[in-house]
Each structure stands twice: as C-alpha cells, then as structure tokens.
Phi, psi and omega in degrees: 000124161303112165340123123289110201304130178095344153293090151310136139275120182277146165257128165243034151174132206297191163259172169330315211239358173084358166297302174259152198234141178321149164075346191274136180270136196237139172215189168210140183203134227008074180068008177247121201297182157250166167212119163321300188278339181266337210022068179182188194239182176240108193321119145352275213285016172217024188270333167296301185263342166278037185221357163325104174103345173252136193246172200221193170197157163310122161272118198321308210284244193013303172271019175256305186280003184254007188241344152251001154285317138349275143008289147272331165326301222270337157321263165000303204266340183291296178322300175280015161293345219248000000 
C-alpha cells in the first residue's frame, strides 16, 4: 500500500530493519513519513529502506473522528445558506 498524504495510518506488520512496528500510528506529510509513537519523523534519505515490509491500514479512530468533524463542518456551513 501506497502512503497517502494527510491519511493516518496503523502499521500491521512492522518493517524489515525494526524502525516502524506493529501498532505505530504513521502519516506522511510534506513528504515525510511521521511516526507518532517515534515523536518524529524518518529522514528523506532512510524512508526507502525503512519502510521495506511494512503494511499498513487506515486508522479507524482517525477516520472516524476526521468524517465528524467534516460532518459539523458541513452542518456549520449549511446553516448559513437559511
């Protein structure tokens, strides 16, 4: 699976070299993964091999709470159509 920018991610099977781990929540922004749990980022130049082996899935809670705040966004903005 390909990153997508601005999508959290959970990792469900770590990588190859033990940098990302089962369980570390991941995004990737302005071209860097991020790692929650690392409270950092991964260097442009060691994001290729760390990420050998690792798959990953949407996080549920993340994509629960960014679809209701959407949500009242779009509530919010519909009230000032009246």
């Amino acid at each position: 699976m390909t990153l997508e920018p601005g999508i959290h991610y959970i990792v469900t099977k770590g990588s190859d070299d033990g940098t990302l781990e089962v369980g570390d929540h991941i995004w990737l922004e302005d071209n860097l993964v991020h790692c929650r749990e690392g409270k950092g980022w991964i260097p442009l130049a060691d994001t290729e091999e760390a990420m050998q082996g690792v798959e990953v899935t949407v996080d549920d809670n993340w994509l629960t709470a960014r679809i209701r705040t959407t949500i009242a966004d779009v509530m919010a903005l519909e009230r000032l159509k009246r």
